[in-house]
C-alpha positions in Angstrom: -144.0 67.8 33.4 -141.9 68.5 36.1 -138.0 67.1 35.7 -135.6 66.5 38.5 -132.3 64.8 39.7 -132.8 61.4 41.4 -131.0 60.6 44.9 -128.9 57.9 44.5 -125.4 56.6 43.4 -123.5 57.9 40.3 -124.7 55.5 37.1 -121.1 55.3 34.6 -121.9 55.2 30.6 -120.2 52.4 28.8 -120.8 50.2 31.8 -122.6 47.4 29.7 -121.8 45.2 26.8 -119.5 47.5 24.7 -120.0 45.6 21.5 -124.2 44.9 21.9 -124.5 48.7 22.3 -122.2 50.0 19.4 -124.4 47.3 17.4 -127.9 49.3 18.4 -126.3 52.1 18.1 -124.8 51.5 15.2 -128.3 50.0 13.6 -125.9 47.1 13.1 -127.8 44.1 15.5 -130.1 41.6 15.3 -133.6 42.4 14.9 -136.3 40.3 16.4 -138.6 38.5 13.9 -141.3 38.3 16.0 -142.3 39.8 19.7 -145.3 38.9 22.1 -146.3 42.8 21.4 -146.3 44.2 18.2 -145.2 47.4 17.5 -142.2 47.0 20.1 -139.0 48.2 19.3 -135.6 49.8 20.1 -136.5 53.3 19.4 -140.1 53.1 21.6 -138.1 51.3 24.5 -135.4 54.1 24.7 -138.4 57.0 24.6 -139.9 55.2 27.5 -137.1 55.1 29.7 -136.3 58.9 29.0 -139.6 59.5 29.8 -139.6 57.8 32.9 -136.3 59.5 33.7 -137.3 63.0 33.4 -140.5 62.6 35.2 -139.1 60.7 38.2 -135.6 60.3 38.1 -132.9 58.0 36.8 -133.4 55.9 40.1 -136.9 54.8 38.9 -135.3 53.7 35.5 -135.8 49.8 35.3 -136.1 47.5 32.6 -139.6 46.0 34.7 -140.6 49.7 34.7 -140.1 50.6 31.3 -142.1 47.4 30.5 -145.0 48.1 32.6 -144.9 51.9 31.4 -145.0 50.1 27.5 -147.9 47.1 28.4 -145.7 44.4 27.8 -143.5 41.7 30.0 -140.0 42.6 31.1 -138.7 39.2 29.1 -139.9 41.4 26.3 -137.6 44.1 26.5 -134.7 41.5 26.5 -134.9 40.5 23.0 -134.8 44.7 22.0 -132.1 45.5 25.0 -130.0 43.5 26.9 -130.1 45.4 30.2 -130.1 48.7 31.7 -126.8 49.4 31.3 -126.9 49.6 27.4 -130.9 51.1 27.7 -128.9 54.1 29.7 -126.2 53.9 26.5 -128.9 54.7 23.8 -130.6 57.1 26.3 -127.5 59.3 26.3 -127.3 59.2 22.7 -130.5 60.0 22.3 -131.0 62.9 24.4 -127.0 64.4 24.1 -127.5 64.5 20.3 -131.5 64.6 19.5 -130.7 65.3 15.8 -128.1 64.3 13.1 -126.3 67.7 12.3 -125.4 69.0 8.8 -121.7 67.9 8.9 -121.2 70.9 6.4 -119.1 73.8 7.9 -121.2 76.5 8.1 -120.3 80.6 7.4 -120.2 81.4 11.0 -116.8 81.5 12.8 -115.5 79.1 15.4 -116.7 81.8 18.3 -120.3 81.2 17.0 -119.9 77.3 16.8 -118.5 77.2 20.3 -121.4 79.6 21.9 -124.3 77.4 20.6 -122.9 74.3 21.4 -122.3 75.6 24.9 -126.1 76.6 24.8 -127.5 73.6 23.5 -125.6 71.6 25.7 -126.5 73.5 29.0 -130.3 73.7 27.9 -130.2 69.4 27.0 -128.9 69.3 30.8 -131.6 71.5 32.0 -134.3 69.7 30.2 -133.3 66.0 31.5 -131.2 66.8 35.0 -130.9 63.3 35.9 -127.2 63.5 32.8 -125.4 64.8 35.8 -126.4 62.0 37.5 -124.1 59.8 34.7 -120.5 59.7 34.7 -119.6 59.8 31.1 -116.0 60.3 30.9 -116.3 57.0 29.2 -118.8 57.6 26.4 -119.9 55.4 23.7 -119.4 56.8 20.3 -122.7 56.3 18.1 -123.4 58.0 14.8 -125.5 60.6 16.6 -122.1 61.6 18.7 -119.6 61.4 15.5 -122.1 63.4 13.4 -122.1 66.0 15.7 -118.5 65.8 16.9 -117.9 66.3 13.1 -119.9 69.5 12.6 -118.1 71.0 16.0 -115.1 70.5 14.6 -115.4 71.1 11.2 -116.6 74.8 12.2 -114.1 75.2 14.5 -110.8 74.2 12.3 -109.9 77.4 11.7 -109.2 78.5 14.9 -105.1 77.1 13.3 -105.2 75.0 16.8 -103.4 71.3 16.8 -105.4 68.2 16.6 -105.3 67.2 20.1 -106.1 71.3 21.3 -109.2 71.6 18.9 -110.5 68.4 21.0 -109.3 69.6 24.3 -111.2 72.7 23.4 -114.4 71.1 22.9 -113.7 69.3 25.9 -113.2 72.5 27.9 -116.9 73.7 26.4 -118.6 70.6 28.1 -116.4 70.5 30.9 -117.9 74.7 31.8 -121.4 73.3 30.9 -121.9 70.6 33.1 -120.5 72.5 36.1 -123.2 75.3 35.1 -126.0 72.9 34.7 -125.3 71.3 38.1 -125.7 74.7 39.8 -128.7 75.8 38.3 -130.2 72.0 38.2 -129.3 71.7 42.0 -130.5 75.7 42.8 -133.9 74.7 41.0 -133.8 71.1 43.1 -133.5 72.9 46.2 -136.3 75.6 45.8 -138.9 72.5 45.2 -137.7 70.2 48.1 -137.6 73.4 50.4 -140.5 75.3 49.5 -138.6 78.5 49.0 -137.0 80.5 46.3 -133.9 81.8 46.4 -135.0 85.2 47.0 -136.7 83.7 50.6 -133.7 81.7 51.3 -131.5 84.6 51.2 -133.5 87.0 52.0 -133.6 85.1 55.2 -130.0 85.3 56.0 -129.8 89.5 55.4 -130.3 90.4 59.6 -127.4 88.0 59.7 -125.6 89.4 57.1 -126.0 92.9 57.8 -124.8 92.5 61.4 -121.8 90.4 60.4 -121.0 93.5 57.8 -121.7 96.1 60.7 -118.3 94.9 62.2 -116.2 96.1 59.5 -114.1 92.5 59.1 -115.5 92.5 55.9 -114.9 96.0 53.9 -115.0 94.6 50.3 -118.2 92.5 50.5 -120.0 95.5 52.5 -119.1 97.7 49.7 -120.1 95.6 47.1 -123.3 97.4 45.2 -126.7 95.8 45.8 -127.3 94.5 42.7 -124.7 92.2 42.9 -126.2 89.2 44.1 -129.6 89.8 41.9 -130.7 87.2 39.0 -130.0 89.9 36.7 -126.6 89.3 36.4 -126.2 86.0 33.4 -123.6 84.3 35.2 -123.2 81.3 32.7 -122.8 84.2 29.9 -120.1 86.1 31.5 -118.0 83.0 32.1 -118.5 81.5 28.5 -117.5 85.0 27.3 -114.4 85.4 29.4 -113.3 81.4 28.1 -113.7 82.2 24.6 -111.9 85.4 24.9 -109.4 83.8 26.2 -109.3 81.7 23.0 -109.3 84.1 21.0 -106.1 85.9 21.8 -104.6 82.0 21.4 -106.0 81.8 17.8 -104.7 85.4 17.4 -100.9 83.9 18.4 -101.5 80.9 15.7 -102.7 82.8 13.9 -106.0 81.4 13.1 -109.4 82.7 11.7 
């Protein structure tokens, strides 16, 4: 399966009915007695439309698709979902925060917490590119989110920050992720709809290059040492490990753990 971004305008989370959604979020709605095709629900409605979403694009996410991708009549989906607004709710939650964490604080420090989550979050982003397509400065809060939220946080504690900066700091995390992810997603995006790698597309531009450095207006990027534009080199590492550095000599100052 092949997963890209879809062209198209910026879809915003917590665009729908605020209350329906918290309610199937929340396991807390109505359930439909009966349905023209058994075996519908909530849950196989929601893999559907991620499905579709990876394969295609977020652009090819309707509520007549998902139905057709399902067997069934869009009406259907109605008595599950009201629309695609709150279908694109439950779709975040589902794929931001696949599983329920152990809300227990674990051994490892705060510098251990903050690293995977910064992982996990840029690999989620890699597997289903069309989340930078979703402005979600607005985010519904489901059990999925709070559970895992609550697990962040809990391991993170005793960093001795304030309430507000232990937040901020998570939001800092996500913030460096989703700018990473939208590089690589966008590099990767651009190697399929041009036919060449990166390695072609620059290597195309070095009789260019080395001209433009023959003239000597550019001393510090001619003596920069070839391996310093390779693949080698982790960028999304380094800058994670410069941020929490940087956090660390705060928790040193507040004394933290």
């Amino acid at each position: 399966m092949t997963s890209r971004p879809a062209s198209g305008g910026q879809e915003s989370s917590g665009s729908g009915d605020i209350g329906r959604t918290l309610e199937l979020l929340w396991d807390t709605g109505p359930r439909p007695s009966r349905g023209p095709k058994p075996g519908l629900s909530v849950d196989r409605i929601v893999d559907a439309a991620i499905r579709i979403a990876d394969e295609e694009g977020l652009d090819a996410v309707s509520m007549r698709r998902v139905a057709t991708d399902l067997g069934t009549g869009a009406m259907s989906l109605y008595r599950y979902v009201p629309g695609k607004a709150e279908l694109l709710d439950l779709m975040l939650d589902r794929v931001r925060f696949p599983d329920r964490p152990n809300t227990q604080a674990t051994a490892a420090g705060w510098r251990a917490a903050l690293e995977g989550a910064a992982r996990d979050a840029l690999a989620v982003h890699r597997r289903h590119p069309w989340l930078l397509r979703v402005d979600q400065s607005r985010p519904l809060l489901g059990p999925r989110a709070l559970a895992t939220l609550e697990h962040l946080l809990g391991r993170i504690r005793p960093m001795g920050l304030t309430d507000p900066e232990l937040v901020s700091t998570v939001v800092m995390i996500d913030g460096y992720v989703v700018g990473a992810a939208r590089t690589q997603v966008h590099q990767e995006e651009a190697a399929r709809s041009t036919g060449l790698t990166d390695a072609e597309f620059y290597g195309a531009q070095i009789p260019a290059l080395e001209k433009a450095m023959a003239t000597g207006a550019y001393p510090t990027l001619a003596s920069l040492s070839p391996e310093t534009f390779t693949a080698a080199f982790d960028h999304f590492e380094f800058g994670l490990g410069r941020i929490l550095d940087g956090l660390e000599v705060l928790v040193q100052q507040r004394g933290g753990d």
